[in-house]
C-alpha positions in Angstrom: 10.4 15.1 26.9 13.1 13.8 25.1 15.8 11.5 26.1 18.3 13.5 26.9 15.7 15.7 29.4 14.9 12.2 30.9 17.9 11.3 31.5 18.8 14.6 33.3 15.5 14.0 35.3 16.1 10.6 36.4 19.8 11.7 37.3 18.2 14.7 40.0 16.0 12.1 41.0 18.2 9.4 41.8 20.6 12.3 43.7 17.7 13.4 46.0 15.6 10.4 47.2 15.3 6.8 47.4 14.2 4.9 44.6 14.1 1.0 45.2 12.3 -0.3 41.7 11.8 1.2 37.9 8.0 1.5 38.7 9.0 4.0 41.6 11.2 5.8 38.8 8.6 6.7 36.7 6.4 7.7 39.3 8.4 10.1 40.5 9.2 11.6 37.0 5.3 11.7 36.7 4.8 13.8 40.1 8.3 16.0 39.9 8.9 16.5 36.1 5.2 15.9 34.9 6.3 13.2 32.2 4.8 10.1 31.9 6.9 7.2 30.8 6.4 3.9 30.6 8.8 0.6 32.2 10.4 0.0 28.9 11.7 3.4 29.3 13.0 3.3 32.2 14.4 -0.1 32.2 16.8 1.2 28.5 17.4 4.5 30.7 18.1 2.9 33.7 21.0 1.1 32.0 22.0 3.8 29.6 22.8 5.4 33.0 24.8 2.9 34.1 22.5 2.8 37.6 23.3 -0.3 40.2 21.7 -1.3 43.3 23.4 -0.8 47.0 22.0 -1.0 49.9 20.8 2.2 51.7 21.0 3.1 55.0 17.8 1.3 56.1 18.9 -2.0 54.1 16.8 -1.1 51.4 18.1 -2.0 47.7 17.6 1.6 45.7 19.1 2.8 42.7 22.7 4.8 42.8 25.6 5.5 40.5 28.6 3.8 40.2 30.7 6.5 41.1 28.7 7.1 44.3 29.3 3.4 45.6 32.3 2.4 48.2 35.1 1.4 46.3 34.4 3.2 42.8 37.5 5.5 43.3 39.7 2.6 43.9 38.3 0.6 40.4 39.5 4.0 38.8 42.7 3.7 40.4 42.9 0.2 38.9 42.1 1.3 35.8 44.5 3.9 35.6 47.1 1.2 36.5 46.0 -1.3 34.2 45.5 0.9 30.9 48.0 3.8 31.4 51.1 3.6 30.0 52.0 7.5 30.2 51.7 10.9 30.2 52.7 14.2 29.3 51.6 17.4 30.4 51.5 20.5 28.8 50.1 23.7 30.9 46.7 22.6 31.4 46.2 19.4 30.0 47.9 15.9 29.6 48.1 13.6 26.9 47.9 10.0 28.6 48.9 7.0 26.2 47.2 3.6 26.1 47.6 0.3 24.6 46.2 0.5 21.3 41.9 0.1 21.8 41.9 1.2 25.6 41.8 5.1 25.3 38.3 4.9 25.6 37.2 2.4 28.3 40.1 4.5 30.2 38.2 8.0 29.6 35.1 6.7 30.4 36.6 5.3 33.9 37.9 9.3 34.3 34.5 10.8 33.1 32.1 8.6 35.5 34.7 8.7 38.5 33.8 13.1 38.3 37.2 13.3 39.0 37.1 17.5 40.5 40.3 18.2 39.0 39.1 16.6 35.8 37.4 19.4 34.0 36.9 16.7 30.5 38.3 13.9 28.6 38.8 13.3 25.0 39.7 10.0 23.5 41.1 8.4 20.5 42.4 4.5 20.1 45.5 5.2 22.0 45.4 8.5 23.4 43.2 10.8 26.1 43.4 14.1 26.4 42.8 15.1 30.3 41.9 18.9 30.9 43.1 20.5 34.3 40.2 22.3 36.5 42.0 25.8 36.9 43.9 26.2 39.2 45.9 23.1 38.7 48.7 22.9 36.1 48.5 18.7 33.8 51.6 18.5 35.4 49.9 18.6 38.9 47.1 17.0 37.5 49.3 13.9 36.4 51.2 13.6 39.5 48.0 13.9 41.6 46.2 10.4 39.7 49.7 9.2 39.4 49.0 8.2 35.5 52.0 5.4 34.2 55.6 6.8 34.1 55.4 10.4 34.4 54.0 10.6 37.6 56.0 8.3 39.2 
C-alpha cells in the first residue's frame, strides 16, 4: 500500500467510526484494508492529514477533520476576510487576489473547508483561481463567499 492508498484508507476510516488513539488507526487498517502499518506511520499520516481531536458524542477524544469540527466554516470565513482583497468572475470561475505570499494558505483554507460550490482551487503568490460547481455562475459563486470588494 502506498501512501497515497493509506491516506485514502485512513480518511474512510476516520468518516465511518470512532477512533480515539493512532494504535486503534492501524488496527483498523489491518482488519478493513488488510495493511499492516506501524505507529511511525500513522503518527506522519495522521498529521499529513491534518487530523485533530474533538470530543464525540460519548465524551470520548477520537480523531476528526478540521473541516468537520464546530466553527471550521467560520475560520474560512475569517480567512476569506483577512487574505482576500478581490475578485473577478468570469463564467465559471473567479480570479481572487491576495496580498503577495497568501494565495496559498487562502486556497488551502477553500480546499479543506469542501466548499460544495467549490469544484477546485488553483494558486499562485498572489492569485487563486476558484471553479464554480455547475450550476452556479463565479459571479454567484463570489457573491455567495462574499470574497473582498466584488461581492460586496
Amino acid at each position: 500500500m502506498n501512501r497515497f492508498e493509506r491516506h485514502a484508507a485512513i480518511q474512510r476510516l476516520i468518516r465511518e467510526q470512532a477512533i480515539c488513539t493512532q494504535t486503534e488507526l492501524a488496527e483498523a487498517l489491518r482488519r478493513r484494508a488488510g495493511h499492516d502499518v506501524v505507529q511511525t506511520t500513522i503518527s506522519r499520516d495522521v498529521h499529513e492529514l491534518g487530523l485533530v481531536k474533538v470530543r464525540d458524542g460519548t465524551g470520548r477524544l477520537v480523531y476528526a477533520f478540521p473541516e468537520d469540527t464546530p466553527g471550521f466554516h467560520e475560520d474560512l470565513a475569517d480567512a476569506l476576510a483577512r487574505w482576500a482583497l478581490n475578485a473577478e468572475p468570469s463564467g465559471s470561475l473567479v480570479v481572487v487576489t491576495t496580498p503577495y505570499g497568501y494565495a496559498q494558505a487562502l486556497a488551502q483554507a477553500i480546499d479543506v473547508a469542501r466548499h460544495p460550490h467549490v469544484a477546485g482551487t488553483i494558486a499562485g503568490e498572489n492569485t487563486i483561481l476558484l471553479v464554480a460547481r455547475e450550476p452556479l455562475t463565479g459571479a454567484q459563486l463570489a457573491q455567495e463567499l462574499r470574497v473582498g470588494r466584488a461581492a460586496a
